[in-house]
C-alpha positions as CSV (number, residue, x, y, z in Angstrom):
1,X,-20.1,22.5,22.4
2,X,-19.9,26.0,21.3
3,X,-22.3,25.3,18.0
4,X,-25.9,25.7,18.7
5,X,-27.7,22.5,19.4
6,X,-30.8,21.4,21.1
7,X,-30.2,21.5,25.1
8,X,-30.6,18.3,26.8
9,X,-34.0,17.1,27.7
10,X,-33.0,16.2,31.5
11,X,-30.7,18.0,34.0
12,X,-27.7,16.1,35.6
13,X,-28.0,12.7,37.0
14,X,-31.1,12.4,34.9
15,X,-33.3,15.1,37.3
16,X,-35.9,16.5,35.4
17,X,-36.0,19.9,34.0
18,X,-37.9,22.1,35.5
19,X,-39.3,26.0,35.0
20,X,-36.1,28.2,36.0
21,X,-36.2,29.6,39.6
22,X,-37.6,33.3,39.8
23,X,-34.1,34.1,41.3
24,X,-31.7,32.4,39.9
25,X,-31.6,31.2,36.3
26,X,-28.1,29.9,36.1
27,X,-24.5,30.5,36.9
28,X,-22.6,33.4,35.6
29,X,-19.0,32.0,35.3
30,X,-16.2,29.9,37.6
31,X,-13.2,30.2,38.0
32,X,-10.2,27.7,37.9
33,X,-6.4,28.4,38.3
34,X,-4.1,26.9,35.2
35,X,-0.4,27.2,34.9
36,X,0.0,27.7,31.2
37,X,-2.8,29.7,29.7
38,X,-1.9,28.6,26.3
39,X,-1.7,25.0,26.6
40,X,-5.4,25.2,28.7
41,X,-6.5,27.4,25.7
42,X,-5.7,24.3,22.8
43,X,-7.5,22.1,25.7
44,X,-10.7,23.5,26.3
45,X,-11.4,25.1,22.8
46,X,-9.8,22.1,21.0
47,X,-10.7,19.5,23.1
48,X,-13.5,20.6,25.4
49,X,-15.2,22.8,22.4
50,X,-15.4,25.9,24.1
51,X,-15.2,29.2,22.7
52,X,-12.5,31.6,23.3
53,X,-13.2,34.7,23.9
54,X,-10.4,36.6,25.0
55,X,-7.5,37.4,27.9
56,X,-7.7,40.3,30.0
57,X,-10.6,41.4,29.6
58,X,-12.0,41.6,33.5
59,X,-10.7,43.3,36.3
60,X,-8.8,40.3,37.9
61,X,-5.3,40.9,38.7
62,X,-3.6,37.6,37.1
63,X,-3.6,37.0,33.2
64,X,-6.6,35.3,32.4
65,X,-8.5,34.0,29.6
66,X,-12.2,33.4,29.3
67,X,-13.5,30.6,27.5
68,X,-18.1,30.2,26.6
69,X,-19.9,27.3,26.8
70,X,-22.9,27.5,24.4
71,X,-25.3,28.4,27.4
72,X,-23.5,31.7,27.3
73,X,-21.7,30.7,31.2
74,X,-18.1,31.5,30.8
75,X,-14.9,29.2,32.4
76,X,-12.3,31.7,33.7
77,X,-8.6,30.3,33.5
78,X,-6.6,32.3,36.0
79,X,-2.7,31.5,35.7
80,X,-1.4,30.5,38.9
81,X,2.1,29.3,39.7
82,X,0.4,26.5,42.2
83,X,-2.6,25.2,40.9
84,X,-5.0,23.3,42.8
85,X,-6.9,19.8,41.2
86,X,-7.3,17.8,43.7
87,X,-8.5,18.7,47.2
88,X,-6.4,17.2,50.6
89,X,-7.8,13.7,51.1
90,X,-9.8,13.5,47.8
91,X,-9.1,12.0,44.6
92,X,-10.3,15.0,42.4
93,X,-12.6,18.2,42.1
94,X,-15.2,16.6,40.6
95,X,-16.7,19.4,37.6
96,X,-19.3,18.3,35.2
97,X,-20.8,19.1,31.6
98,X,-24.1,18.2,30.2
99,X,-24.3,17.5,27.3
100,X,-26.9,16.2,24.4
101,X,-26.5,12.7,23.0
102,X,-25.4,14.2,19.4
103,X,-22.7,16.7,21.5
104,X,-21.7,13.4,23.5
105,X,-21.0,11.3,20.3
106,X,-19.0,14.4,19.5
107,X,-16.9,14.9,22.0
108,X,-15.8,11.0,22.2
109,X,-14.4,11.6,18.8
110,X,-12.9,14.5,19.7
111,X,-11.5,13.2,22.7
112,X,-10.1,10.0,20.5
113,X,-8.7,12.1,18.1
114,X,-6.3,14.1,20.9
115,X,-5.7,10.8,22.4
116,X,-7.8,10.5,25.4
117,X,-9.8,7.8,26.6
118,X,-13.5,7.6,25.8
119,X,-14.2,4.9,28.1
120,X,-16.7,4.5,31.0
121,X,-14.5,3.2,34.0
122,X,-18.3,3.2,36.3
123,X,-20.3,2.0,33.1
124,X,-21.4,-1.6,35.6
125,X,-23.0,1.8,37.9
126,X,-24.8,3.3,35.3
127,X,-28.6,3.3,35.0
128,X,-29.8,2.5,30.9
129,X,-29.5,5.2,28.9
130,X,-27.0,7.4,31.4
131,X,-23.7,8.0,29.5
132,X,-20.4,9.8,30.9
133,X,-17.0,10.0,30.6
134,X,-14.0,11.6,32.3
135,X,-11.1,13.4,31.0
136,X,-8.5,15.8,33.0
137,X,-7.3,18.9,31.7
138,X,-2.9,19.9,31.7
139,X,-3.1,20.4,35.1
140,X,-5.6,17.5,36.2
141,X,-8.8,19.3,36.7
142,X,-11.3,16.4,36.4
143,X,-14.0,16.9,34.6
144,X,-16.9,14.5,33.6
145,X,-19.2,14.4,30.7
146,X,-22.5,13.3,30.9
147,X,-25.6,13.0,28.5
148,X,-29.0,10.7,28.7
149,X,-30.8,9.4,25.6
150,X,-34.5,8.1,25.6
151,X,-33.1,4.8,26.5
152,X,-33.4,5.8,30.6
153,X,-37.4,5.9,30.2
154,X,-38.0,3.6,27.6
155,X,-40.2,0.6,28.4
156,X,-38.0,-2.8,28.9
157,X,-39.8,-5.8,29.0
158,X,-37.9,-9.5,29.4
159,X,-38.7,-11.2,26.5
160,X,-39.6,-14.5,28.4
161,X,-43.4,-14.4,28.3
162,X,-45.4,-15.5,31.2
163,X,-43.6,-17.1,34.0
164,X,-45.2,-19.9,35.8
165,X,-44.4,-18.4,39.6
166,X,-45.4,-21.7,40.8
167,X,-48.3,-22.3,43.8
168,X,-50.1,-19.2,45.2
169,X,-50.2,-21.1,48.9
170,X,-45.8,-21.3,48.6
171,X,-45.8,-17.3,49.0
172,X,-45.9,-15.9,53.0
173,X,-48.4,-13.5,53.4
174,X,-45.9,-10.0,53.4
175,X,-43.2,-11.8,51.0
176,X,-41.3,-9.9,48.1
177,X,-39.8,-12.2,45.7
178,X,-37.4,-11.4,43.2
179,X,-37.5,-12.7,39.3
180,X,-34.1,-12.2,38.2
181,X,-34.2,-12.7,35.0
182,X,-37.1,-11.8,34.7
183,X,-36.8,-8.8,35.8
184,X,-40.1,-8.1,38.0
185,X,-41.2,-9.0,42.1
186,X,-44.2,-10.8,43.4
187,X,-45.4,-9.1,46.4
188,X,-47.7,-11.0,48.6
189,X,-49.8,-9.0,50.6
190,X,-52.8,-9.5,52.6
191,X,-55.0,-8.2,49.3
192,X,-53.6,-10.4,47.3
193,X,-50.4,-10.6,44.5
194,X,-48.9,-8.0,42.7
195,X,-46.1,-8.4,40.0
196,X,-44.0,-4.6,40.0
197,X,-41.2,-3.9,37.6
198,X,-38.0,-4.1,38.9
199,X,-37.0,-1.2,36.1
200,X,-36.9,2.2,38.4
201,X,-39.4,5.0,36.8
202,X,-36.4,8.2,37.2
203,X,-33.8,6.6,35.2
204,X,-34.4,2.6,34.3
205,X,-31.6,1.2,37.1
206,X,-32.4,-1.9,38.7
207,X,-33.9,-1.8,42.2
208,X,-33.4,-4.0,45.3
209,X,-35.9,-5.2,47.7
210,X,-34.6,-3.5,50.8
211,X,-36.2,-5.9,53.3
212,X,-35.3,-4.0,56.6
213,X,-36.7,-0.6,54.9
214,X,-40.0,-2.4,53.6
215,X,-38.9,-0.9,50.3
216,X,-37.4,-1.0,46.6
217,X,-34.3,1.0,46.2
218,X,-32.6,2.0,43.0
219,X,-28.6,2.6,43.9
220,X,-28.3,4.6,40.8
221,X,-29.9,8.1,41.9
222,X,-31.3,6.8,45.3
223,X,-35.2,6.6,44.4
224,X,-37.5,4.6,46.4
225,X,-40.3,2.9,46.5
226,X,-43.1,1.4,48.7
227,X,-44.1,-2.2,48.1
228,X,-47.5,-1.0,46.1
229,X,-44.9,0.7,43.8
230,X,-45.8,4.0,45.1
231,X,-42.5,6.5,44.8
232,X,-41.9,7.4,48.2
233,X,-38.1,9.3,47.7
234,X,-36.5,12.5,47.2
235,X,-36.8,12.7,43.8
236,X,-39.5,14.9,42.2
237,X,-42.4,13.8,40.0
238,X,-41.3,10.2,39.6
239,X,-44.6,8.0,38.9
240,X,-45.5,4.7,40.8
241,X,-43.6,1.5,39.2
242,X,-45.1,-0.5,36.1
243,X,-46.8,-3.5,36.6
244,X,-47.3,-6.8,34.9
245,X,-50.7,-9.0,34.3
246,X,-51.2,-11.6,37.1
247,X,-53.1,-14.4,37.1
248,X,-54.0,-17.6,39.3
249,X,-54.4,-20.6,37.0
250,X,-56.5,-23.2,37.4
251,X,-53.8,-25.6,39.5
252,X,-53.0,-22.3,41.8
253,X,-50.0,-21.5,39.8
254,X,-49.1,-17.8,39.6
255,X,-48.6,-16.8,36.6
256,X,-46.9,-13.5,35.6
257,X,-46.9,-12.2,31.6
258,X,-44.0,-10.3,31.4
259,X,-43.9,-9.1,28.6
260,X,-47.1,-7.1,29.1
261,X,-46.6,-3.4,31.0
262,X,-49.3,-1.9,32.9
263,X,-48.6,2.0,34.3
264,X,-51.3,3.8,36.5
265,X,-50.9,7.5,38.1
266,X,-50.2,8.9,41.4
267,X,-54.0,8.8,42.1
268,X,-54.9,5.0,40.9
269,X,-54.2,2.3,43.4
270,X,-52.4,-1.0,42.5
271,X,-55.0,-3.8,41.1
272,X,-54.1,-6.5,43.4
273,X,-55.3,-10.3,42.1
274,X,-56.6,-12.2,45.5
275,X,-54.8,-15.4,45.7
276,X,-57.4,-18.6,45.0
277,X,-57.5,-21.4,47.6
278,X,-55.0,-24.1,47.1
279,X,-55.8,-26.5,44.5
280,X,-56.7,-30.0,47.1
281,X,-59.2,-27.1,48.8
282,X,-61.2,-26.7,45.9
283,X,-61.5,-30.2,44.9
């Protein structure tokens, strides 16, 4: 981590980077308490990959030692006789890098090599593409490590073709129905059938059909959506949810190609396909 590298393309928890803030650009330094300066020194520098840059050498009291990150923000280690990881009635201070992909793959040998676990005890809670680990340091500061590769915006598609829905007239006017496997809902509305994605735009989690909210949720980050696919959440510049071809056939069947992905912007309204009368209508 204290090599030069690329920085990563999004911010923690997959939040997109933005322009810095006129007044704040970033954090100068923190400061945690250790109990043995030299065993936290092999950790963070030899484990971590940090750069040490010295004890003493601010006007703090306690010896210290001040170890760089390759942003240029600094990690004090204070000794203390008492240090404090875990706050009353928590299970940890919860710290965090960021890392790139390559600095990721990195670290998890690094991490191997000393003995540590590499593994992702919350992987089932992950959206695609989100990776993190945990590790503690000699006196059980927690810290987790997380990076994001392209696979969090990458287009996912089923594989399964087009899926026969079955009769328009079987679908309640306001429905949402999930396709598992598929991996998309039909949405019945009084304009007619839509097929949305159930991939979320931020971060590629799976969303839910939250039917007492009239909305799609995405557990991972907390995005949301409306039920024409519209993001309607806290999350910044997230775009409306992909789509997939519909069709009525001939015998009224819906009929969804899943393997096709349509996008449209903020300012483009869904293209809704008006369900046909039922089949012993028309005859």
């Amino acid at each position: 981590m204290s090599a030069p590298e690329s920085q990563p393309a999004h911010a923690g928890h997959s939040v997109a980077l933005s322009a810095p803030t006129k007044e704040i650009e970033g954090f100068s330094h923190i400061v945690l308490e250790v109990k043995d300066l030299d065993a936290s020194e092999r950790f963070y520098r030899d484990v971590i990959g940090l750069e040490t840059m010295g004890r003493g050498l601010l006007a703090e009291p306690r010896p210290h030692l001040l170890m760089r990150l390759n942003t240029g923000q600094i990690i004090v280690l204070a000794q203390s006789d008492d240090p404090v990881p875990i706050r009353h009635n928590t299970s940890s201070i919860h710290h965090a890098f960021l890392l790139t992909m390559e600095q990721f793959r990195a670290a998890q040998e690094r991490f191997a090599a000393n003995g540590y676990e590499i593994g992702d005890t919350r992987d089932a809670f992950r959206a695609k593409g989100e990776h993190s680990m945990d590790i503690w340091d000699p006196d059980g500061h927690r810290w987790q490590l997380q990076a994001f590769s392209e696979e969090q915006h990458e287009i996912i598609t089923s594989g399964l073709g087009v899926i026969d829905c079955g009769p328009a007239e079987k679908y309640e006017l306001g429905s949402v129905t999930p396709f598992g496997k598929a991996n998309f809902f039909l949405v019945r509305s009084k304009e007619g059938f839509l097929a949305l994605s159930r991939w979320c735009r931020h971060a590629n989690g799976l969303l839910t059909y939250q039917m007492e909210h009239w909305r799609f949720y995405c557990a991972f980050h907390g995005a949301c959506y409306s039920l024409e696919g519209d993001h309607i959440g806290h999350l910044a510049g997230i775009p409306p949810l992909r789509m997939h071809p519909l069709t009525i056939a001939e015998d009224g069947h819906v009929m969804v190609d899943t393997d096709t992905v349509l996008e449209r912007d903020d300012d483009t309204p869904p293209r809704y396909v008006a369900a046909c009368e039922p089949a012993a209508a028309r005859s």
